[in-house]
PyMOL CGO cylinders between C-alpha atoms (Angstrom):
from pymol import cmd
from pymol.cgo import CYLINDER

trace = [
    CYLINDER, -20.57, -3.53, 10.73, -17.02, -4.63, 10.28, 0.3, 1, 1, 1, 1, 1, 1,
    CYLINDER, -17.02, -4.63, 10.28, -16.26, -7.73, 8.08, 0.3, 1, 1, 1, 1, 1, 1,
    CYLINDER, -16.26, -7.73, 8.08, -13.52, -9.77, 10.12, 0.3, 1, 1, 1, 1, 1, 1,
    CYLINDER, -13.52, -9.77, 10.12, -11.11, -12.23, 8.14, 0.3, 1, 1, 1, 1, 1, 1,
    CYLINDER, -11.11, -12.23, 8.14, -7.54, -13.39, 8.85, 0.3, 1, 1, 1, 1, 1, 1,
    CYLINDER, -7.54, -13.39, 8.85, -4.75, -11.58, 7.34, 0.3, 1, 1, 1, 1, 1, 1,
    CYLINDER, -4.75, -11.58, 7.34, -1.71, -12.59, 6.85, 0.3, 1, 1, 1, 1, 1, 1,
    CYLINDER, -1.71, -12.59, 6.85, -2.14, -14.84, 9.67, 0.3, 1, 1, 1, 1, 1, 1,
    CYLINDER, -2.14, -14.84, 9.67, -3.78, -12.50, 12.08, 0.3, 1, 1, 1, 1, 1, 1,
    CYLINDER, -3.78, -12.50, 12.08, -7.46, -11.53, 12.69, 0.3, 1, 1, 1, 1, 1, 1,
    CYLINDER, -7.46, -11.53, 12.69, -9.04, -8.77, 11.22, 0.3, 1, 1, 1, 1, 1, 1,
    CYLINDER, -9.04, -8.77, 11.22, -12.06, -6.26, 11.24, 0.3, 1, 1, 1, 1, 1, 1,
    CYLINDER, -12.06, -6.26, 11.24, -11.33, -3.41, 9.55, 0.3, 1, 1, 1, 1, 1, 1,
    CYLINDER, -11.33, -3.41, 9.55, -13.81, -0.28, 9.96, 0.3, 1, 1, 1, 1, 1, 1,
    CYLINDER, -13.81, -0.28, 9.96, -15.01, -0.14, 6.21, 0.3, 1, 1, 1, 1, 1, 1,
    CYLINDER, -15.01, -0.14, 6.21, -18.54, -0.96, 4.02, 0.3, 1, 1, 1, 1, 1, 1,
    CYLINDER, -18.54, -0.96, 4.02, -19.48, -4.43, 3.50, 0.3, 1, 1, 1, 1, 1, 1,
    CYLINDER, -19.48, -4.43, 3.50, -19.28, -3.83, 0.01, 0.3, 1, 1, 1, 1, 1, 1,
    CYLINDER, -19.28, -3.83, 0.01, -16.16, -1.82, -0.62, 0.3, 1, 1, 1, 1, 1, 1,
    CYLINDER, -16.16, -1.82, -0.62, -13.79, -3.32, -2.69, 0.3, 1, 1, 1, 1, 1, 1,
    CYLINDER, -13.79, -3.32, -2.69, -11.03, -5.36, -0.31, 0.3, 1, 1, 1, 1, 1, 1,
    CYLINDER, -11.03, -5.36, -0.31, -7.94, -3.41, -2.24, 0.3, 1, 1, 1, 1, 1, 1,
    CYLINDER, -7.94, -3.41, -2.24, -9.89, -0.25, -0.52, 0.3, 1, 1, 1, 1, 1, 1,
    CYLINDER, -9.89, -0.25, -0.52, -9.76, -1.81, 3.49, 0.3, 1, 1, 1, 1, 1, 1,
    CYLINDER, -9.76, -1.81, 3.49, -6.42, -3.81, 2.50, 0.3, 1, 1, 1, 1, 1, 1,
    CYLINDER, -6.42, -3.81, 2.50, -4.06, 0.13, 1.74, 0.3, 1, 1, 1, 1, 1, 1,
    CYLINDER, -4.06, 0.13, 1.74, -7.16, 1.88, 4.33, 0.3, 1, 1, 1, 1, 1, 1,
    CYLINDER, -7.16, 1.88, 4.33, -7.56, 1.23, 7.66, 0.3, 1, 1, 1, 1, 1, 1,
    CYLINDER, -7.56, 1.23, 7.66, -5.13, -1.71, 7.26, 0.3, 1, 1, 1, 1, 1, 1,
    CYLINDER, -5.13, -1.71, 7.26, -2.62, 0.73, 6.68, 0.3, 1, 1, 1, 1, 1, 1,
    CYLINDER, -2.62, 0.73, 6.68, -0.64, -1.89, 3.67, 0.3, 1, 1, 1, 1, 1, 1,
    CYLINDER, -0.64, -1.89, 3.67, 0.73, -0.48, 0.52, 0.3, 1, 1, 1, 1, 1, 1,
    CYLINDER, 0.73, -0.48, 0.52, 2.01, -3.84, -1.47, 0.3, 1, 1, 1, 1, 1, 1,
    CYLINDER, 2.01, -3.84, -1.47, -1.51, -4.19, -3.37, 0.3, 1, 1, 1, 1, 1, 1,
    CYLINDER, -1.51, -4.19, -3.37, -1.73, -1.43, -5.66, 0.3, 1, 1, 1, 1, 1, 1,
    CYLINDER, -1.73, -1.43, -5.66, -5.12, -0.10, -7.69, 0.3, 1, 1, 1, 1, 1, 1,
    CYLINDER, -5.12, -0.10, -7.69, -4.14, -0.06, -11.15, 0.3, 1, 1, 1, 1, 1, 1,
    CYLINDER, -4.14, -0.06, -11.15, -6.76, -0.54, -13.05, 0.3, 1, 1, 1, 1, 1, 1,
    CYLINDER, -6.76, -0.54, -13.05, -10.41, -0.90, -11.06, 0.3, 1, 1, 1, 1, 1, 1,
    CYLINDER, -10.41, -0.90, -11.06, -11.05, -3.83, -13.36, 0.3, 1, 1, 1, 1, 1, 1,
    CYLINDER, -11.05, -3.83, -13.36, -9.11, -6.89, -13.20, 0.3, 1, 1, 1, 1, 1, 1,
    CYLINDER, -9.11, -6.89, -13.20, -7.11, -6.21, -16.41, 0.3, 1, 1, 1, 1, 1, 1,
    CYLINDER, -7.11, -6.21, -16.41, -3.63, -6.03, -14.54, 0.3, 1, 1, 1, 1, 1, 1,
    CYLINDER, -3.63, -6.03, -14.54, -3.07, -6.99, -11.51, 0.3, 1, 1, 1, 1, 1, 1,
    CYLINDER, -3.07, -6.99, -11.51, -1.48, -4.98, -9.38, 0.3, 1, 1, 1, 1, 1, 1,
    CYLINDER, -1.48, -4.98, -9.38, -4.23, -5.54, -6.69, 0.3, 1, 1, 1, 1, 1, 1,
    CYLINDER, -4.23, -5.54, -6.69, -4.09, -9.57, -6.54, 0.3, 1, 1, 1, 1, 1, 1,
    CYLINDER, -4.09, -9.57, -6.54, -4.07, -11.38, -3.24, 0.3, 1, 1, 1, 1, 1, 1,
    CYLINDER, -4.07, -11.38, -3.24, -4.44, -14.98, -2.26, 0.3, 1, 1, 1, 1, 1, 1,
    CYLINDER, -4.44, -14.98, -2.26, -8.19, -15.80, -0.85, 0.3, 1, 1, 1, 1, 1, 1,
    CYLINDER, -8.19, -15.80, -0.85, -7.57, -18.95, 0.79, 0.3, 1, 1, 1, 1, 1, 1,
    CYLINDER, -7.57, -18.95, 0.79, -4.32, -19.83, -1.10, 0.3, 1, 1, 1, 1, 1, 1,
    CYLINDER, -4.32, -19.83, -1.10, -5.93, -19.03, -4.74, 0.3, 1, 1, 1, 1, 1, 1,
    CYLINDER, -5.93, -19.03, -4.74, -5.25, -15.34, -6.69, 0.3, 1, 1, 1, 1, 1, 1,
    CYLINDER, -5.25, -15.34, -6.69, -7.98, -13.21, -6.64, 0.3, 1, 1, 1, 1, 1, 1,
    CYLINDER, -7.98, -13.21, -6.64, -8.38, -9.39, -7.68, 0.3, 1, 1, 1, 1, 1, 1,
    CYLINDER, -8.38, -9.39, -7.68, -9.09, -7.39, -4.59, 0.3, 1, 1, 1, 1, 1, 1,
    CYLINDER, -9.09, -7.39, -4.59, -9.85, -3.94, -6.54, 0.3, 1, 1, 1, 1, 1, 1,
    CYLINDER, -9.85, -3.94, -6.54, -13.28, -5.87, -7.28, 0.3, 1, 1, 1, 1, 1, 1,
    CYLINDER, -13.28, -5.87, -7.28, -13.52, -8.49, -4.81, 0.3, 1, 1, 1, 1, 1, 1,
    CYLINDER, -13.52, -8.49, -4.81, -15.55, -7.09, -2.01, 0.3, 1, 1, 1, 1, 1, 1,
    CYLINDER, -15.55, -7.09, -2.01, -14.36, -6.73, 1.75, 0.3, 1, 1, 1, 1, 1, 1,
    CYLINDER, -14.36, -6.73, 1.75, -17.74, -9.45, 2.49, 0.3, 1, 1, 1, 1, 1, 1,
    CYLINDER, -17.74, -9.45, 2.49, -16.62, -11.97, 0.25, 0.3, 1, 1, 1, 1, 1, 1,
    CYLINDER, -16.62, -11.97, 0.25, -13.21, -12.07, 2.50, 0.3, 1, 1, 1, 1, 1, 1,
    CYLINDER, -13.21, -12.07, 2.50, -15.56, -12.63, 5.75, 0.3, 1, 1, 1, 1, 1, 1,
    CYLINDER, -15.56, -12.63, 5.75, -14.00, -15.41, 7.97, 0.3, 1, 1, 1, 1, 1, 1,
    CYLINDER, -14.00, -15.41, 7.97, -11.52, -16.59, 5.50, 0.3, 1, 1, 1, 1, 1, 1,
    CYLINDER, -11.52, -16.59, 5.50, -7.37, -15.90, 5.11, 0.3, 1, 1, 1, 1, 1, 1,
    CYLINDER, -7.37, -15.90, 5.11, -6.21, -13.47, 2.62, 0.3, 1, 1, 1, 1, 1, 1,
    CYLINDER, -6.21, -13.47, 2.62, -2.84, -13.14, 1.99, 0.3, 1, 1, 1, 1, 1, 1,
    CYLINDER, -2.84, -13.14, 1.99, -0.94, -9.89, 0.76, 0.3, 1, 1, 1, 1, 1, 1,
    CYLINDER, -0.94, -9.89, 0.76, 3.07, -9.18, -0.42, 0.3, 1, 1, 1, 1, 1, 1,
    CYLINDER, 3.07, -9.18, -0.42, 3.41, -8.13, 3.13, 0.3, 1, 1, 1, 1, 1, 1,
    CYLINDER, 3.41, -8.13, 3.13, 2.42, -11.98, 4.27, 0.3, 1, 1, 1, 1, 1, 1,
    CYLINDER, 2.42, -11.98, 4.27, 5.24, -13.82, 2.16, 0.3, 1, 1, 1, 1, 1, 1,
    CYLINDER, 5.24, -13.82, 2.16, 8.79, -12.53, 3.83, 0.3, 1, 1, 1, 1, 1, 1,
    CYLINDER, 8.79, -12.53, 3.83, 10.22, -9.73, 5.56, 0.3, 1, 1, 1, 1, 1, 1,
    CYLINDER, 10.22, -9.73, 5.56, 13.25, -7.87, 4.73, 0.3, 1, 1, 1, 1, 1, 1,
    CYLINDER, 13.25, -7.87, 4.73, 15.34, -9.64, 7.15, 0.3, 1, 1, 1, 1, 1, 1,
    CYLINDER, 15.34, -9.64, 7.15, 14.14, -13.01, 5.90, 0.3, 1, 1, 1, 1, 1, 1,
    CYLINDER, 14.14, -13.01, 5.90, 12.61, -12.57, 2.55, 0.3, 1, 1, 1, 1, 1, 1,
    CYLINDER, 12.61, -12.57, 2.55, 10.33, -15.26, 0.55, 0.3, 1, 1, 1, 1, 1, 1,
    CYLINDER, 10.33, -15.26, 0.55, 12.59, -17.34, -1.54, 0.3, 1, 1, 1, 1, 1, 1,
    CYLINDER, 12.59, -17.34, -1.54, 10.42, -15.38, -4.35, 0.3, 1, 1, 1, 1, 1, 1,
    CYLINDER, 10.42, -15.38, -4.35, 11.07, -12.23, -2.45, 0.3, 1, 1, 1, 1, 1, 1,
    CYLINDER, 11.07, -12.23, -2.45, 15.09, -12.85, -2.54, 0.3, 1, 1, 1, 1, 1, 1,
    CYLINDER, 15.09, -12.85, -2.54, 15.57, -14.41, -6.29, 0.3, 1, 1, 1, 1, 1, 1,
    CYLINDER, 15.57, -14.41, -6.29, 13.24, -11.35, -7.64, 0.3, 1, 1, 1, 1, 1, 1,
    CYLINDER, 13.24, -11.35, -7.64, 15.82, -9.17, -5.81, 0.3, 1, 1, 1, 1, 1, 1,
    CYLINDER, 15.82, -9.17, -5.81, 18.75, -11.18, -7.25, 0.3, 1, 1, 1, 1, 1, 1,
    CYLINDER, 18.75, -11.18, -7.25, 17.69, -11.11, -10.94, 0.3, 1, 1, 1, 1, 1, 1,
    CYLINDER, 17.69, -11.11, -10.94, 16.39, -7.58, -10.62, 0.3, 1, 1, 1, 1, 1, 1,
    CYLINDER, 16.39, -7.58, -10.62, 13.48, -8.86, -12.02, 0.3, 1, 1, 1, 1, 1, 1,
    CYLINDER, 13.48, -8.86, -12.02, 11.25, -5.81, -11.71, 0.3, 1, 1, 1, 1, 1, 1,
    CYLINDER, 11.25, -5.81, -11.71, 12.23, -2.10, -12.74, 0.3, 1, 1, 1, 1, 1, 1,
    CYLINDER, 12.23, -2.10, -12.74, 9.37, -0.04, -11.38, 0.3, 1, 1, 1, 1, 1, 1,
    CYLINDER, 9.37, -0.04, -11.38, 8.00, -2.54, -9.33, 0.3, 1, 1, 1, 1, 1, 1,
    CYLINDER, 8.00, -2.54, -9.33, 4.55, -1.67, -9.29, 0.3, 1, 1, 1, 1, 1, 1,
    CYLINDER, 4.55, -1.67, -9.29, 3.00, -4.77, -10.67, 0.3, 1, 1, 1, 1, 1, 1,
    CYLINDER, 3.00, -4.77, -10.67, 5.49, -7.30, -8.77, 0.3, 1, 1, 1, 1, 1, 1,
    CYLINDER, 5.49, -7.30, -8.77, 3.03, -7.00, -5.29, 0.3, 1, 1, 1, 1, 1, 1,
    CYLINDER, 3.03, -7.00, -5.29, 0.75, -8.95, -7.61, 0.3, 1, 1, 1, 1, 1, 1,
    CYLINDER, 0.75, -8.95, -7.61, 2.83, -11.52, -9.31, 0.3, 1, 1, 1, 1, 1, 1,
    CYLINDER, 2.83, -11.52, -9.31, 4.45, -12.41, -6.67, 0.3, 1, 1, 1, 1, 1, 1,
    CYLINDER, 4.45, -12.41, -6.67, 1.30, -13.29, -4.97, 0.3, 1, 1, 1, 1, 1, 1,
    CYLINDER, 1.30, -13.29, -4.97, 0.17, -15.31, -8.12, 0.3, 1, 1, 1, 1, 1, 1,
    CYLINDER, 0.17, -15.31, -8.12, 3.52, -17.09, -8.40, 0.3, 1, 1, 1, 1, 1, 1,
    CYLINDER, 3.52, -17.09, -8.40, 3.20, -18.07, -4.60, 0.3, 1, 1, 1, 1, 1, 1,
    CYLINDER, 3.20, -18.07, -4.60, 0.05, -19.43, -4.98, 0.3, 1, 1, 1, 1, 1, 1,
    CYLINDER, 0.05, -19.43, -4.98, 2.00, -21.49, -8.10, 0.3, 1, 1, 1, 1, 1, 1,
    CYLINDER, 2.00, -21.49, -8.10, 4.95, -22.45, -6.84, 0.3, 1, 1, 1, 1, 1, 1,
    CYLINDER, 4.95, -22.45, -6.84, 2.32, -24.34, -3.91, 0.3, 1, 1, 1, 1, 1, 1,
    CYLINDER, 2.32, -24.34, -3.91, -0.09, -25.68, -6.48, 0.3, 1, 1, 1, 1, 1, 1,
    CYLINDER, -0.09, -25.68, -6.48, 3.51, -27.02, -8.06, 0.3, 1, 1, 1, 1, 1, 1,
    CYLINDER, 3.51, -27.02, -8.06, 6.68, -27.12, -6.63, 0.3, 1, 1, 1, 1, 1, 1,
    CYLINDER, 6.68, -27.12, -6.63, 8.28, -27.63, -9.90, 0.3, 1, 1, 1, 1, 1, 1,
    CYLINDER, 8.28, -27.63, -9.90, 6.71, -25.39, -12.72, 0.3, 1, 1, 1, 1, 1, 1,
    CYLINDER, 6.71, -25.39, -12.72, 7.67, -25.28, -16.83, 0.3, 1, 1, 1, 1, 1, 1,
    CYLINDER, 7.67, -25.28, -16.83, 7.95, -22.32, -18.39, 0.3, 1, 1, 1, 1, 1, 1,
    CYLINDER, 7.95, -22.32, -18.39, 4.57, -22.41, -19.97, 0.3, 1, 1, 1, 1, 1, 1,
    CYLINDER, 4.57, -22.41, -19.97, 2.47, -22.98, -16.89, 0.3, 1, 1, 1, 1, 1, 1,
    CYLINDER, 2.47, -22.98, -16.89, 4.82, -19.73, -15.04, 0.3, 1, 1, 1, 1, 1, 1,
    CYLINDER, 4.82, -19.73, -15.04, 3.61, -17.90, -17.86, 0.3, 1, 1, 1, 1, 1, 1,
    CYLINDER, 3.61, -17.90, -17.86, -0.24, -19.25, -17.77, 0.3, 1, 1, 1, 1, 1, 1,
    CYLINDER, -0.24, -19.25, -17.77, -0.42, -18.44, -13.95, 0.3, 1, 1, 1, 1, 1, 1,
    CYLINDER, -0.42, -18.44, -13.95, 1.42, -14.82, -14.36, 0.3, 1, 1, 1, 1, 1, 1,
    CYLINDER, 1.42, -14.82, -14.36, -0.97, -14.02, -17.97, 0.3, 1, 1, 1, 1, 1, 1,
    CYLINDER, -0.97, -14.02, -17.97, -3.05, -12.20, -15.60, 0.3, 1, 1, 1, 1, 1, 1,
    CYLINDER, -3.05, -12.20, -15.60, -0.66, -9.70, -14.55, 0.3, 1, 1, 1, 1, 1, 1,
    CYLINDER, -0.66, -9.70, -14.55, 0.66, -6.94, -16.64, 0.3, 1, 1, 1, 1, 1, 1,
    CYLINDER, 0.66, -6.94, -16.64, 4.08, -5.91, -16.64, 0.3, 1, 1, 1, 1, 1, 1,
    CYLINDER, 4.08, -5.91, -16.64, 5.22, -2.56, -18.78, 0.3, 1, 1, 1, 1, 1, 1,
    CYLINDER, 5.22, -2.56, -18.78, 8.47, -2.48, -18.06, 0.3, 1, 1, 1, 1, 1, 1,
    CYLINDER, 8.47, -2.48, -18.06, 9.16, -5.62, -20.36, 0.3, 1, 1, 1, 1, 1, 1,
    CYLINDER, 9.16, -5.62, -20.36, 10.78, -7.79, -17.60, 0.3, 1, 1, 1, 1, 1, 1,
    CYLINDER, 10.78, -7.79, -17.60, 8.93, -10.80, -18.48, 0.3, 1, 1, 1, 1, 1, 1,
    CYLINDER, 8.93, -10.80, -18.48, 12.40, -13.35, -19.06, 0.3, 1, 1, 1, 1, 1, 1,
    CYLINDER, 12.40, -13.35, -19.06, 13.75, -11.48, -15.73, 0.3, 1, 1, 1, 1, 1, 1,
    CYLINDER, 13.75, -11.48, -15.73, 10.48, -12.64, -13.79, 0.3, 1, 1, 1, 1, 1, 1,
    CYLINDER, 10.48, -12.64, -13.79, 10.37, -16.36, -15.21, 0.3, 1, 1, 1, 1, 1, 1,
    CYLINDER, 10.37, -16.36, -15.21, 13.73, -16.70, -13.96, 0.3, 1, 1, 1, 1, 1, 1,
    CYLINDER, 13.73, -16.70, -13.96, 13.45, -15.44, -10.93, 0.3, 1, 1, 1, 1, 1, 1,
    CYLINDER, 13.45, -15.44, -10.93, 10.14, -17.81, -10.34, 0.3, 1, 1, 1, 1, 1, 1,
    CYLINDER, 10.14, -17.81, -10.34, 12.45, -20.72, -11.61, 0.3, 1, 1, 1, 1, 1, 1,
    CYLINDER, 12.45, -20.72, -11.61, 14.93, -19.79, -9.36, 0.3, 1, 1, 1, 1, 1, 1,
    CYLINDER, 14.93, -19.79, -9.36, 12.58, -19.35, -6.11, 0.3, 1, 1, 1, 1, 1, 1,
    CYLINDER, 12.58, -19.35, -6.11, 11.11, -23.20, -6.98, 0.3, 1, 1, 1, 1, 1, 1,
    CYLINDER, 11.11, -23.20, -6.98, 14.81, -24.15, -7.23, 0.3, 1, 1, 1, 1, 1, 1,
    CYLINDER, 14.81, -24.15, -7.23, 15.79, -23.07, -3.79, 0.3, 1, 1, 1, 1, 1, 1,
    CYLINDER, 15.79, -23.07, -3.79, 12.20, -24.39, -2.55, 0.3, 1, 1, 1, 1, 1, 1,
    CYLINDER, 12.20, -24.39, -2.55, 13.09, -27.96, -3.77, 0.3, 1, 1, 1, 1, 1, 1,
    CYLINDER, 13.09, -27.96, -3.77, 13.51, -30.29, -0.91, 0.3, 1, 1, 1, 1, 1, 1,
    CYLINDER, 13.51, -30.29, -0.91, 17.12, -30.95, -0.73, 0.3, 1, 1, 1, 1, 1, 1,
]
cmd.load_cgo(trace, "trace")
């Protein structure tokens, strides 16, 4: 029986097990590819959403646990014609080089910047410890989340 939830903003039921991880109906029959699998485990991730506003690893989370409540992906912040201030300053600081882990931190440093408007360095880096980044663009991805907050600031 299909598990429905809303995401990003619309209703869904997607035609998968109960029990199958939420990364697996999220790049499935959901057809999105900004969560990655990367490690099955919650070690780096490339698979975090928001579940109800608050990260959470969807390569383990299962599709039930979602049931009735908003999950938010990569795909939910901007588009490419009007990106997520996040979105646009980790474009501007080329903050990423491969890319594949910056589905996830961006979706952790969303959930931040709402949680506070106005981060220090130290709690950017607590909220983004979760996420593993090889390429070494840690300073480049600090900035960039200092930089979205900045043009988030009420004026």
């Amino acid at each position: 029986m299909p598990v429905g939830f809303v995401l990003n903003g619309a209703p869904v039921a997607p035609e998968i097990e109960a029990e199958a991880p939420l990364l697996a109906a999220l790049r499935g029959p959901l057809g999105l590819s900004g969560p990655r699998f990367g490690c099955g485990t919650e070690q780096c991730g490339a698979c975090a959403v928001l579940l109800d506003g608050a990260p959470a690893f969807a390569c383990t989370l299962p599709v039930s646990a979602a049931a009735g409540r908003q999950v938010e992906t990569v795909e939910g912040l901007g588009t490419p014609e009007a990106p997520h201030p996040l979105q646009a300053a980790f474009l501007d600081l080329q903050a990423g080089q491969c890319g594949y882990c910056l589905s996830g931190i961006l979706m952790a440093a969303a959930a931040l910047l709402r949680r506070v408007p106005q981060p220090s360095d130290a709690e950017i880096k607590a909220a983004l410890a979760p996420h593993l980044c090889r390429c070494g663009s840690h300073n480049r991805i600090i900035r960039a989340v200092r930089r979205a907050a900045d043009a988030m600031a009420p004026a």
